[in-house]
CHARMM-style PDB file with segment names, atoms N, HN, CA, C and O in Angstrom:
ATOM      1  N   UNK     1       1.848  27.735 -28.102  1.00  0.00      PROA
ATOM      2  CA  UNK     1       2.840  28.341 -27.244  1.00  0.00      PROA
ATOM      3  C   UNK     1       4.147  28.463 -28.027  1.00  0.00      PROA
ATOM      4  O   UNK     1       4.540  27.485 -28.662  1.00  0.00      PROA
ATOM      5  N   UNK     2       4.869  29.643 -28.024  1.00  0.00      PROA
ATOM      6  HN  UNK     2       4.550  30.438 -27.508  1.00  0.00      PROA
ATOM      7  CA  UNK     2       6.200  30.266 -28.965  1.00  0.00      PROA
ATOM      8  C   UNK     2       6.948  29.177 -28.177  1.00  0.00      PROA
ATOM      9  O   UNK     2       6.627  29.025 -26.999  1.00  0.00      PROA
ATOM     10  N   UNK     3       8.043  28.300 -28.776  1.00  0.00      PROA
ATOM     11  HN  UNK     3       8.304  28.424 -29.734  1.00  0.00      PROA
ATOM     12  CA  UNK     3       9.427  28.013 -28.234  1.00  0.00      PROA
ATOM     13  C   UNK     3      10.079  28.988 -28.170  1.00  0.00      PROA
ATOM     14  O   UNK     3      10.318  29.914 -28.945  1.00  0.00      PROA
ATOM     15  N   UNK     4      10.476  28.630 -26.794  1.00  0.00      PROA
ATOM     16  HN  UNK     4      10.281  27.878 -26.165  1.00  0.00      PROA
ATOM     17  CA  UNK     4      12.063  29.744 -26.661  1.00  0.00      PROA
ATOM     18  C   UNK     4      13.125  29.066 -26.570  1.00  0.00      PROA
ATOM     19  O   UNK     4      12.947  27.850 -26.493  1.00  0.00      PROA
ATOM     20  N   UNK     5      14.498  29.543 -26.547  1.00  0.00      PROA
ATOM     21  HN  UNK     5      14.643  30.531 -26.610  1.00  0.00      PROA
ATOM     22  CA  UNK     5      15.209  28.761 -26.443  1.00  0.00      PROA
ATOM     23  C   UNK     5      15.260  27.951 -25.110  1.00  0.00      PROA
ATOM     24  O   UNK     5      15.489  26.742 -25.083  1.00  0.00      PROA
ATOM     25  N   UNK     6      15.110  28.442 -24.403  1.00  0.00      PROA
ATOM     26  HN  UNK     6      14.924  29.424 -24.425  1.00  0.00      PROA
ATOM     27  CA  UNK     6      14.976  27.685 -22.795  1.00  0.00      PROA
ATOM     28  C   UNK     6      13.823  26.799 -22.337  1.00  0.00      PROA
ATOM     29  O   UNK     6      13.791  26.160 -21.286  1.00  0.00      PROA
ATOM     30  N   UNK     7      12.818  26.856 -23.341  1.00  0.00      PROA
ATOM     31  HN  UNK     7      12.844  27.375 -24.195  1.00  0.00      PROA
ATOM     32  CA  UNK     7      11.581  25.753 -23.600  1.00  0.00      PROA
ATOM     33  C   UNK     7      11.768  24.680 -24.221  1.00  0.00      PROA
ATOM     34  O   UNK     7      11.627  24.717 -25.443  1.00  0.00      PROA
ATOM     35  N   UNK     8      12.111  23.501 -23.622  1.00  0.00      PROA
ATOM     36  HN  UNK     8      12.225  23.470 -22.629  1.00  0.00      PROA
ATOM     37  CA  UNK     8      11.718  21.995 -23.947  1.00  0.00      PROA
ATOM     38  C   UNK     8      10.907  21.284 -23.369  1.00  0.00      PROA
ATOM     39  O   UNK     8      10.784  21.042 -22.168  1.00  0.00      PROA
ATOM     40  N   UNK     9       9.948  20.702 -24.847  1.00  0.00      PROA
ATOM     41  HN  UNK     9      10.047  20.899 -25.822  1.00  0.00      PROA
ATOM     42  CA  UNK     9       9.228  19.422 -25.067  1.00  0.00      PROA
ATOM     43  C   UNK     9       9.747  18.481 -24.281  1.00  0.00      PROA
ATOM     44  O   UNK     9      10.884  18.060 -24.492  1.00  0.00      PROA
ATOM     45  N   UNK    10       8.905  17.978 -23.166  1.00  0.00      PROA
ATOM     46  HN  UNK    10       7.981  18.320 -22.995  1.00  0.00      PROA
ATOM     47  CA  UNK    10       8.474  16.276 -22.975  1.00  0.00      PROA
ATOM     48  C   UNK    10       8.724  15.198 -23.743  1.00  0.00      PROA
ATOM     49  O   UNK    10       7.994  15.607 -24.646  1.00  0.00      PROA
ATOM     50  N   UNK    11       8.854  14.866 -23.880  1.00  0.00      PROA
ATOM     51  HN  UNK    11       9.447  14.534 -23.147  1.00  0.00      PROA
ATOM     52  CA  UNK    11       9.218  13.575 -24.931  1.00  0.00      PROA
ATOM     53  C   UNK    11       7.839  13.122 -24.246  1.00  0.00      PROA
ATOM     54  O   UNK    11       7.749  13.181 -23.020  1.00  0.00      PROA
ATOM     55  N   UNK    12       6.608  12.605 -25.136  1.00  0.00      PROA
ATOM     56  HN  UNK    12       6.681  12.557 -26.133  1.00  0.00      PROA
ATOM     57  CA  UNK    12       5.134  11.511 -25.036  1.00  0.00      PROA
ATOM     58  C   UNK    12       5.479  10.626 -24.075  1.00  0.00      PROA
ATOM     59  O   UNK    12       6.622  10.190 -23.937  1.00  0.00      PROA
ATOM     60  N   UNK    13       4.594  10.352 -23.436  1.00  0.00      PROA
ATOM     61  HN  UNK    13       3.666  10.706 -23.548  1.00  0.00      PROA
ATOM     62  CA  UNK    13       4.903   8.824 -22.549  1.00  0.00      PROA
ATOM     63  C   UNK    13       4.071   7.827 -23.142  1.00  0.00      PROA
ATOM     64  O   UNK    13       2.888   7.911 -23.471  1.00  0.00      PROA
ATOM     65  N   UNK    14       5.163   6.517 -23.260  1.00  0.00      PROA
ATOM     66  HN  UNK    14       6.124   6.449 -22.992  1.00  0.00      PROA
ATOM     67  CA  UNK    14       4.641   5.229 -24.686  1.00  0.00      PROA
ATOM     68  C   UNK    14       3.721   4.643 -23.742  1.00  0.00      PROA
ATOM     69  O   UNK    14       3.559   4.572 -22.524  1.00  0.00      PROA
ATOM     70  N   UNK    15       3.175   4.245 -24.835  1.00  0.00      PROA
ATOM     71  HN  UNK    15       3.307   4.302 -25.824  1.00  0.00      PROA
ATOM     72  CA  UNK    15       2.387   3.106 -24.520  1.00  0.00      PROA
ATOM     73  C   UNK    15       2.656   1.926 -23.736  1.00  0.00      PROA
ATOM     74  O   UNK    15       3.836   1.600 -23.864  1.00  0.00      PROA
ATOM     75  N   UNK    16       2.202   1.394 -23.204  1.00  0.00      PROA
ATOM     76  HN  UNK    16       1.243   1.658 -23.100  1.00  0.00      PROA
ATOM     77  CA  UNK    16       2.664   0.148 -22.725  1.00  0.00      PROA
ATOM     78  C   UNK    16       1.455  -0.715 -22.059  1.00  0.00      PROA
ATOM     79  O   UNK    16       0.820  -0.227 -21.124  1.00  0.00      PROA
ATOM     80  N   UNK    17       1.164  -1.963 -22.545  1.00  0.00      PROA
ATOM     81  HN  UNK    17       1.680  -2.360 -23.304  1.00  0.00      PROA
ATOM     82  CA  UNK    17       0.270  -2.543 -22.065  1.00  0.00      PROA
ATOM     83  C   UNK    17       0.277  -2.810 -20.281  1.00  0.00      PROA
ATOM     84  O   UNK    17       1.245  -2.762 -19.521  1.00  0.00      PROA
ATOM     85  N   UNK    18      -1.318  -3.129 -19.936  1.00  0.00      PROA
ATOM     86  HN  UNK    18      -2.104  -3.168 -20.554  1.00  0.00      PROA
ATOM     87  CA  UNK    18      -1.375  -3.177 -18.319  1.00  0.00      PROA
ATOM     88  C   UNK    18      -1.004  -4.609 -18.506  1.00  0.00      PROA
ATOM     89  O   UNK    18      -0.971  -5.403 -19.446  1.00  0.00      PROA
ATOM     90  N   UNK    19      -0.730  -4.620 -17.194  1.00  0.00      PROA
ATOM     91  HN  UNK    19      -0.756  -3.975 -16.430  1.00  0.00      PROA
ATOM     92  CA  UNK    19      -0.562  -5.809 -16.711  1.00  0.00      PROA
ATOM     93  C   UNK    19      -2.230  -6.712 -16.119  1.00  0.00      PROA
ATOM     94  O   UNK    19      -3.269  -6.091 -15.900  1.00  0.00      PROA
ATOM     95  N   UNK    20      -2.131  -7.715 -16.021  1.00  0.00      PROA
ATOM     96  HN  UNK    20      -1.286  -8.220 -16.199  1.00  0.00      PROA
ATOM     97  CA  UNK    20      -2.999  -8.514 -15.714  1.00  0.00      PROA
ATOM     98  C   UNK    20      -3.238  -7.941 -13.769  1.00  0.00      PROA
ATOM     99  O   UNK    20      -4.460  -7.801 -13.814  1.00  0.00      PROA
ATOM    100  N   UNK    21      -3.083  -7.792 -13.167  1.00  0.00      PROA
ATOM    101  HN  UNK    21      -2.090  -7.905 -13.130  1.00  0.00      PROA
ATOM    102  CA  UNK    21      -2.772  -7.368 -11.796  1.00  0.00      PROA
ATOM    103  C   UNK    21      -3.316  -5.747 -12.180  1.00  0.00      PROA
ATOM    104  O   UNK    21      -4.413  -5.521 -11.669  1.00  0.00      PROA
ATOM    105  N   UNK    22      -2.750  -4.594 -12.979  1.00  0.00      PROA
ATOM    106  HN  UNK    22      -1.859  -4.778 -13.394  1.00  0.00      PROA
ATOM    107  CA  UNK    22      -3.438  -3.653 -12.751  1.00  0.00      PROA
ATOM    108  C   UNK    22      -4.747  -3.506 -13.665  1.00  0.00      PROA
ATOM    109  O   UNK    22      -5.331  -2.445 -13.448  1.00  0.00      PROA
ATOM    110  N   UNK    23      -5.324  -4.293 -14.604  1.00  0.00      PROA
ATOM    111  HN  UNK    23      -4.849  -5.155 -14.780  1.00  0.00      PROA
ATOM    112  CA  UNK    23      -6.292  -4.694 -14.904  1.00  0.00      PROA
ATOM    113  C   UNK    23      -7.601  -5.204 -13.657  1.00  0.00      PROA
ATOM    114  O   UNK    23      -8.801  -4.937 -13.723  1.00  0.00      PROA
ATOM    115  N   UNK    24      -6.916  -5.958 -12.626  1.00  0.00      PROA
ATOM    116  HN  UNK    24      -5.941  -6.175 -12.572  1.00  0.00      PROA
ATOM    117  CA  UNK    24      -7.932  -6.109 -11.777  1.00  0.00      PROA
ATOM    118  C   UNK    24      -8.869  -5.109 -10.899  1.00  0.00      PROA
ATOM    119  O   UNK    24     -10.046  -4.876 -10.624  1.00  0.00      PROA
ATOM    120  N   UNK    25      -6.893  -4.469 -10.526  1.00  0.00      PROA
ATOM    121  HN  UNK    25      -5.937  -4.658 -10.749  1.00  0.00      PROA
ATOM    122  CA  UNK    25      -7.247  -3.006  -9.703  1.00  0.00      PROA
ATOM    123  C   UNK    25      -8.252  -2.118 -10.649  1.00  0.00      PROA
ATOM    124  O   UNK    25      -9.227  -1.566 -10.141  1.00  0.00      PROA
ATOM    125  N   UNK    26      -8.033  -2.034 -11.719  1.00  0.00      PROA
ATOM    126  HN  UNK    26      -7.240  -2.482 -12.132  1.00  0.00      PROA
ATOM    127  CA  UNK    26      -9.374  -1.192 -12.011  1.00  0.00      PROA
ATOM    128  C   UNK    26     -10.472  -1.382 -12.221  1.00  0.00      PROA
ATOM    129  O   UNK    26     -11.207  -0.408 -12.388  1.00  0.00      PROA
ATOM    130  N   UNK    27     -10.935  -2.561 -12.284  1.00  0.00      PROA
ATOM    131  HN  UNK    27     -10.338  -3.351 -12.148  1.00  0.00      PROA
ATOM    132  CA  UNK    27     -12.158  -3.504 -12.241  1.00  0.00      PROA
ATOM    133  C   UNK    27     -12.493  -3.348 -10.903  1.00  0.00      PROA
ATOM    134  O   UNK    27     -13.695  -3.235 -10.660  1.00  0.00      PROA
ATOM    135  N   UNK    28     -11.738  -3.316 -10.015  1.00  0.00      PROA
ATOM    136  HN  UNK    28     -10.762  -3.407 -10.212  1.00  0.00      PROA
ATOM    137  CA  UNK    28     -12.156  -3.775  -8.909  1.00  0.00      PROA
ATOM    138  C   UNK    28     -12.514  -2.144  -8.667  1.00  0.00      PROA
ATOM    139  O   UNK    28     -13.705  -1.870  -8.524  1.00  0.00      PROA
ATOM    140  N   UNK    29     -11.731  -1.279  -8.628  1.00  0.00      PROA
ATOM    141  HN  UNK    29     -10.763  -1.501  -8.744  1.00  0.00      PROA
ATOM    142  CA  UNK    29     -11.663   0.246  -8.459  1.00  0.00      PROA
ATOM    143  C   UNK    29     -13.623   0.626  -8.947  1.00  0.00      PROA
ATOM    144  O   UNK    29     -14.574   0.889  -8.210  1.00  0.00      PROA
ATOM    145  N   UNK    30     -13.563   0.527 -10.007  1.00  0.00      PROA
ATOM    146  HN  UNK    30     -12.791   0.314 -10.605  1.00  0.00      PROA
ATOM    147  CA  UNK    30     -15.052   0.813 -10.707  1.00  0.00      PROA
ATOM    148  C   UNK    30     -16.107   0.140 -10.066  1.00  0.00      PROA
ATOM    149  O   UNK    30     -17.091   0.848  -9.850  1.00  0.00      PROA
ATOM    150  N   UNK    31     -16.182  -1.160  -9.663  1.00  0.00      PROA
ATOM    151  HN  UNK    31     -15.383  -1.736  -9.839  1.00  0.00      PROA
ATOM    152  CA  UNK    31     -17.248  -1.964  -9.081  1.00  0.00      PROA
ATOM    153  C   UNK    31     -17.136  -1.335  -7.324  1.00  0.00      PROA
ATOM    154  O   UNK    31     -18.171  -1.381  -6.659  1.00  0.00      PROA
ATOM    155  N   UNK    32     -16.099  -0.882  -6.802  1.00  0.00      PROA
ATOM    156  HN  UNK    32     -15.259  -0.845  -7.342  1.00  0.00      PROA
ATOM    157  CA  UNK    32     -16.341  -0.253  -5.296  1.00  0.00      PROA
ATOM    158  C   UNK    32     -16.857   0.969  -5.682  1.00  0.00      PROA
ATOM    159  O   UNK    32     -17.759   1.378  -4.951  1.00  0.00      PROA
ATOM    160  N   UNK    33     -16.594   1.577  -6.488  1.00  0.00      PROA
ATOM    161  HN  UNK    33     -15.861   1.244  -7.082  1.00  0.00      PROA
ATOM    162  CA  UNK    33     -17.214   3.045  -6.368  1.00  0.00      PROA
ATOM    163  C   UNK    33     -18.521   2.700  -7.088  1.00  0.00      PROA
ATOM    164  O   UNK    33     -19.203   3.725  -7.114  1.00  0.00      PROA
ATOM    165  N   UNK    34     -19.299   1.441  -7.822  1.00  0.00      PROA
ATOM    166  HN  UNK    34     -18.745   0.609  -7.801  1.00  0.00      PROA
ATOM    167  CA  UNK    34     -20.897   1.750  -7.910  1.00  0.00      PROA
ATOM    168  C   UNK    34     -21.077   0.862  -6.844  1.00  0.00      PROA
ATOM    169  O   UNK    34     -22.175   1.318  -6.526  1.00  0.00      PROA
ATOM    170  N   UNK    35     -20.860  -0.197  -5.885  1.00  0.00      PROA
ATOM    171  HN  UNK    35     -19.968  -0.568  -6.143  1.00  0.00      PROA
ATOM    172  CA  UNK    35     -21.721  -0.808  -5.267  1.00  0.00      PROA
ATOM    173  C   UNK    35     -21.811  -0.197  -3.899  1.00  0.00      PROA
ATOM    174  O   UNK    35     -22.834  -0.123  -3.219  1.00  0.00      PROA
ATOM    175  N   UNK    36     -20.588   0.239  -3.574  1.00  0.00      PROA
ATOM    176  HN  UNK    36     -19.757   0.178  -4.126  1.00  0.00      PROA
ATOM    177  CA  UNK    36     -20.177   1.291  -2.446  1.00  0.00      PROA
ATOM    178  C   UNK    36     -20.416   2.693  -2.010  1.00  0.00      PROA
ATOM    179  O   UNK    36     -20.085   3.202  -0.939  1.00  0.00      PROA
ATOM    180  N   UNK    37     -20.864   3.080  -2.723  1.00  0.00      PROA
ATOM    181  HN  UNK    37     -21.133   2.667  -3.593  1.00  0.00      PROA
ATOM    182  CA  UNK    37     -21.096   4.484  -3.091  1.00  0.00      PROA
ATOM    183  C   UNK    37     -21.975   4.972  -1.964  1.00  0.00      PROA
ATOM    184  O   UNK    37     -22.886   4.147  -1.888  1.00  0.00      PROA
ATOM    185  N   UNK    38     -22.142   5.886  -1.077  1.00  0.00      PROA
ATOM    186  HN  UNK    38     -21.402   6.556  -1.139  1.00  0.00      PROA
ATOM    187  CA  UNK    38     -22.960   6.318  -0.134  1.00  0.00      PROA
ATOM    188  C   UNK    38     -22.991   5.701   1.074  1.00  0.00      PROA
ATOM    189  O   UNK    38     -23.717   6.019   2.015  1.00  0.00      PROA
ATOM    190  N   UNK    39     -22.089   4.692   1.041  1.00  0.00      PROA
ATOM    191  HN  UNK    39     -21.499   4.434   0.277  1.00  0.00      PROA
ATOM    192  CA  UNK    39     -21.560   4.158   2.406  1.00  0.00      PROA
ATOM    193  C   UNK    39     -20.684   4.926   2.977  1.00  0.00      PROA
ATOM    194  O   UNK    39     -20.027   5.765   2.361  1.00  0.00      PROA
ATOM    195  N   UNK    40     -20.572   4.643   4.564  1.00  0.00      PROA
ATOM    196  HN  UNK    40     -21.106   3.962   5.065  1.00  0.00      PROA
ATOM    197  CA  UNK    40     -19.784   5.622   5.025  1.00  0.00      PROA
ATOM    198  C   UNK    40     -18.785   4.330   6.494  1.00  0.00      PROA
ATOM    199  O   UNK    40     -19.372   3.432   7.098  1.00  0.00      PROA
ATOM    200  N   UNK    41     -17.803   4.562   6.609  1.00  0.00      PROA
ATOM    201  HN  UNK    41     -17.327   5.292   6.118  1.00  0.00      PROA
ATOM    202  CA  UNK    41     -17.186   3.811   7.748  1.00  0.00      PROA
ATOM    203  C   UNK    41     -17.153   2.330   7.959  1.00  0.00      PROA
ATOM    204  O   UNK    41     -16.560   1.706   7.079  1.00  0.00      PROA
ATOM    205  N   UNK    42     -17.625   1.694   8.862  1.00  0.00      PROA
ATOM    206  HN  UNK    42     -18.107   2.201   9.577  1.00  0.00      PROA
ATOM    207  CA  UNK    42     -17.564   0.258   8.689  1.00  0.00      PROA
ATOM    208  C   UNK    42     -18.253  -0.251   7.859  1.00  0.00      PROA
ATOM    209  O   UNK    42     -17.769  -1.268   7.361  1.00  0.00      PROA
ATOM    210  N   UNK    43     -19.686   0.209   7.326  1.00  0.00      PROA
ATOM    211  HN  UNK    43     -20.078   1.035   7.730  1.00  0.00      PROA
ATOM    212  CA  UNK    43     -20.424  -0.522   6.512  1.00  0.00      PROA
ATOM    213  C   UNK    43     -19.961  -0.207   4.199  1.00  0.00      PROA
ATOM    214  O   UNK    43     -20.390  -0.631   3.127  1.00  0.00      PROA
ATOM    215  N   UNK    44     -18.570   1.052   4.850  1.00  0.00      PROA
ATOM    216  HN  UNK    44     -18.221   1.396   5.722  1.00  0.00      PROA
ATOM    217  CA  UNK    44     -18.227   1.112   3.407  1.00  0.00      PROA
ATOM    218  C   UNK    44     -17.151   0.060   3.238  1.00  0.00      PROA
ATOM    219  O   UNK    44     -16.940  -0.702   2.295  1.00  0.00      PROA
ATOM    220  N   UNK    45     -16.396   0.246   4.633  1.00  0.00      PROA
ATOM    221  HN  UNK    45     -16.568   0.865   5.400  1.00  0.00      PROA
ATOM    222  CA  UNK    45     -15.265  -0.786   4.611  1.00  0.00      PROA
ATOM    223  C   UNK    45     -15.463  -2.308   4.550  1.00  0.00      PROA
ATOM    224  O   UNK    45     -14.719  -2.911   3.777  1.00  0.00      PROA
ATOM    225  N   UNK    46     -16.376  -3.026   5.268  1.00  0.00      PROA
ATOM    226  HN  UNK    46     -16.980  -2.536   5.896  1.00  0.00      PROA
ATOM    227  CA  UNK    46     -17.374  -3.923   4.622  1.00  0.00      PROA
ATOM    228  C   UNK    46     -17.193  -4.441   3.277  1.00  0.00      PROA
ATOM    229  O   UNK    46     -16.520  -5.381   2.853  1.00  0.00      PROA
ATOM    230  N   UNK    47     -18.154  -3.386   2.564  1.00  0.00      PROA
ATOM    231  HN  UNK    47     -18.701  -2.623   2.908  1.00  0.00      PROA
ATOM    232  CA  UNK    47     -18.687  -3.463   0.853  1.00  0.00      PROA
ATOM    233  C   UNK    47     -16.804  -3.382  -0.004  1.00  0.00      PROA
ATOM    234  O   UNK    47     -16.401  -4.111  -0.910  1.00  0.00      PROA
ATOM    235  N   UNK    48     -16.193  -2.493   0.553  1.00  0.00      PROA
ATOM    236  HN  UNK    48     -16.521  -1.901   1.289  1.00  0.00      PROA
ATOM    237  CA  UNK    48     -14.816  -2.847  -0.222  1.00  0.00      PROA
ATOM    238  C   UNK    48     -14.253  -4.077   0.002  1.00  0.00      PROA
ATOM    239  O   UNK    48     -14.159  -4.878  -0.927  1.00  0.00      PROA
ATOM    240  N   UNK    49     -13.837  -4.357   1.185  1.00  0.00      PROA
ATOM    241  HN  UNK    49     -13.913  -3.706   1.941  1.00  0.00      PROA
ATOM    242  CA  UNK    49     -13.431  -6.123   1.361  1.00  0.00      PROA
ATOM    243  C   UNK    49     -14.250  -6.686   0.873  1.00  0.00      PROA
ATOM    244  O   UNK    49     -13.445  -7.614   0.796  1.00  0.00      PROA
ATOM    245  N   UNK    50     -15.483  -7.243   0.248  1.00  0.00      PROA
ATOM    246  HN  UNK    50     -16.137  -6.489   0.311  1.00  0.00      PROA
ATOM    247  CA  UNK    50     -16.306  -8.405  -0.115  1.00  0.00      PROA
ATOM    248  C   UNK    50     -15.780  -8.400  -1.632  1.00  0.00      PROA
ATOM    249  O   UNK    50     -15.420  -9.419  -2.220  1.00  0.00      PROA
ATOM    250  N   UNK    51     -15.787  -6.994  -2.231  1.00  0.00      PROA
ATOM    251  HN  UNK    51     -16.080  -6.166  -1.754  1.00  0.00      PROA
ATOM    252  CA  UNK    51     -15.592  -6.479  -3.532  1.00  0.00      PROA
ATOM    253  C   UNK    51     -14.191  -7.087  -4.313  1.00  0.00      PROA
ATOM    254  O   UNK    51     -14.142  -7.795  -5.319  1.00  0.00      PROA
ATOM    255  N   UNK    52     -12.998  -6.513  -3.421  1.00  0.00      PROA
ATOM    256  HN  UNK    52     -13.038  -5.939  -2.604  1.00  0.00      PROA
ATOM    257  CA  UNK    52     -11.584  -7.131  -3.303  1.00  0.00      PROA
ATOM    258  C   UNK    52     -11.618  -8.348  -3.320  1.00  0.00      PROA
ATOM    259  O   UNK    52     -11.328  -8.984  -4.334  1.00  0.00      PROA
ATOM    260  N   UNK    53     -11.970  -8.888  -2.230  1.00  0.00      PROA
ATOM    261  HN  UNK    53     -12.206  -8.372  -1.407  1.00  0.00      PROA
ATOM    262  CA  UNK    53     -12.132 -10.469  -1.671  1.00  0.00      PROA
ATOM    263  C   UNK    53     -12.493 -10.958  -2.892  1.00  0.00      PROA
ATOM    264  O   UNK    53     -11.824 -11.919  -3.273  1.00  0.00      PROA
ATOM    265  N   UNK    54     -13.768 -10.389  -3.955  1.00  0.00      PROA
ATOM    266  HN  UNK    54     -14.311  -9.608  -3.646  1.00  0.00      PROA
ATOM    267  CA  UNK    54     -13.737 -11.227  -4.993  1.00  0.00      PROA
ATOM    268  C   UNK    54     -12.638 -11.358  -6.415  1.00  0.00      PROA
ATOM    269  O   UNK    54     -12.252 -12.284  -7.128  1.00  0.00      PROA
ATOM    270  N   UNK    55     -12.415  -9.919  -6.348  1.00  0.00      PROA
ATOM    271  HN  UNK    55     -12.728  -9.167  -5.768  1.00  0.00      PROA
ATOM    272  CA  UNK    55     -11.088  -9.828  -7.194  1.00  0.00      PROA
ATOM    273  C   UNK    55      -9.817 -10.774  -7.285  1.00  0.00      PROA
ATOM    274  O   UNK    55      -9.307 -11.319  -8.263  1.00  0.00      PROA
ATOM    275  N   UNK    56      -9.414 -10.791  -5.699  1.00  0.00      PROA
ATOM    276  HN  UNK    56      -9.828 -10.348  -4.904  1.00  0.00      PROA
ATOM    277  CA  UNK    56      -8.451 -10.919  -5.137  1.00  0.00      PROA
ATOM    278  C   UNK    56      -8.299 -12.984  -4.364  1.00  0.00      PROA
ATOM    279  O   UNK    56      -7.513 -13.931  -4.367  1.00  0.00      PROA
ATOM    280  N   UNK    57      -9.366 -12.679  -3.956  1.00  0.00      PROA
ATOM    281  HN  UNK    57     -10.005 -11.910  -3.953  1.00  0.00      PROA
ATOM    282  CA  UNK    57      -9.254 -14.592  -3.758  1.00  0.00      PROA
ATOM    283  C   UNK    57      -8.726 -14.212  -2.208  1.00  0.00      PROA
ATOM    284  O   UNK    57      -7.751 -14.894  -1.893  1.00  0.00      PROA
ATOM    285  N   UNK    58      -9.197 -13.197  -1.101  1.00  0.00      PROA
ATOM    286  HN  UNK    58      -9.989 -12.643  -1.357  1.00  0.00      PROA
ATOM    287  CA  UNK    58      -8.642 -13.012   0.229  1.00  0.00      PROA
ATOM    288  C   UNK    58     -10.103 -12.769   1.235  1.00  0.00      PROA
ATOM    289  O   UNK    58     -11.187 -12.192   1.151  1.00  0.00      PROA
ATOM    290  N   UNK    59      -9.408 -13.534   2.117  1.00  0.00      PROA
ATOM    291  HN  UNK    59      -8.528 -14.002   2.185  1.00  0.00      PROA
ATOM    292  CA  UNK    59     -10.368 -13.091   3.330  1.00  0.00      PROA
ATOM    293  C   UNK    59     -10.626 -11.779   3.805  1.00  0.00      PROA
ATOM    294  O   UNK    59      -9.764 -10.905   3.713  1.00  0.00      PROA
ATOM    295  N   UNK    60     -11.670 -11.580   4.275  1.00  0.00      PROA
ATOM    296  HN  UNK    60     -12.371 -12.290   4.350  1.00  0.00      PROA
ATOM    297  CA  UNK    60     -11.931  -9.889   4.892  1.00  0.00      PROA
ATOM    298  C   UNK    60     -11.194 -10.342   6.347  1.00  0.00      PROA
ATOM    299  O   UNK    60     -11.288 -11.398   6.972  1.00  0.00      PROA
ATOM    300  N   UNK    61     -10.386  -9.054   6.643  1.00  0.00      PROA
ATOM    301  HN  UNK    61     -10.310  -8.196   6.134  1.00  0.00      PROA
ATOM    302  CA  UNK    61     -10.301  -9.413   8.704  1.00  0.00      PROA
ATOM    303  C   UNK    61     -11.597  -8.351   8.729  1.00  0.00      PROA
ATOM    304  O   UNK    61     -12.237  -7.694   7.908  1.00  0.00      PROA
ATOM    305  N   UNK    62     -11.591  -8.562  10.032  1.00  0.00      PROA
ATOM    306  HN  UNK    62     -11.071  -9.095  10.698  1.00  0.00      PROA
ATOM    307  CA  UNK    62     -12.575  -8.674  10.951  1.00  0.00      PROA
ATOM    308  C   UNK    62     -12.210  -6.899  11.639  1.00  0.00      PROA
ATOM    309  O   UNK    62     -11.482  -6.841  12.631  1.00  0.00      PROA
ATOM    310  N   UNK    63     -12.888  -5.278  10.898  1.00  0.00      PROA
ATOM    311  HN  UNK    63     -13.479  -5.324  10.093  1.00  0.00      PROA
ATOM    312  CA  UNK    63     -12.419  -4.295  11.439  1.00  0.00      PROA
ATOM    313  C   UNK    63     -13.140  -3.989  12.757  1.00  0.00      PROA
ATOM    314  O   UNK    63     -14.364  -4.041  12.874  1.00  0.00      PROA
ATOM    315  N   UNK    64     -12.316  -3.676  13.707  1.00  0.00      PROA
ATOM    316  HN  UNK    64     -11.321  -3.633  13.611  1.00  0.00      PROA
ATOM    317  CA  UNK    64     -12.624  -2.814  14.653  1.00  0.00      PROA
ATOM    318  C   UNK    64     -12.343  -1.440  14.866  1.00  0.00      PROA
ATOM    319  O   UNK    64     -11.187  -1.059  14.681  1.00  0.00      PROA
ATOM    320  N   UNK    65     -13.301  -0.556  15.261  1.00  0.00      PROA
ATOM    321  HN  UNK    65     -14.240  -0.866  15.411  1.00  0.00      PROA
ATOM    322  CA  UNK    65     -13.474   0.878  15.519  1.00  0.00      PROA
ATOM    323  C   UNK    65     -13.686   1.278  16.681  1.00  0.00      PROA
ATOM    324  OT1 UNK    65     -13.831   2.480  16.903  1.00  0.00      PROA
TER     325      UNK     65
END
C-alpha cells in the first residue's frame, strides 16, 4: 500500500507476557469448548461450571430456568 501523506502506521503492539489468571482463562476457554461442545442450555451450563469450578476452586450455584 503507497503512503500518502495523510497515511499513518500503527506503531506494533509489544509483547507482553500473560498473566497467570489469563493463562487459566484460556485453558479453561479450550477444555469448555471440547468437553462442552454440542450441549445446549442447562446441561451446557452444567459442563461449564464443573469445568471453571476446576480452574477456579468455586462452587457451581444451582441454575434455574
Amino acid at each position: 500500500m503507497a503512503k500518502g501523506r495523510w497515511i499513518k502506521e500503527r506503531k506494533k503492539i509489544s509483547k507482553y507476557p500473560k498473566t497467570e489468571h489469563q493463562e487459566k482463562i484460556a485453558e479453561a476457554g479450550k477444555e469448555i469448548g471440547e468437553k462442552c461442545a454440542g450441549r445446549e442450555g442447562e446441561n451446557f451450563r452444567d459442563c461449564r461450571c464443573k469445568v471453571l469450578a476446576k480452574y477456579f476452586k468455586v462452587e457451581c450455584p444451582a441454575y434455574k430456568t
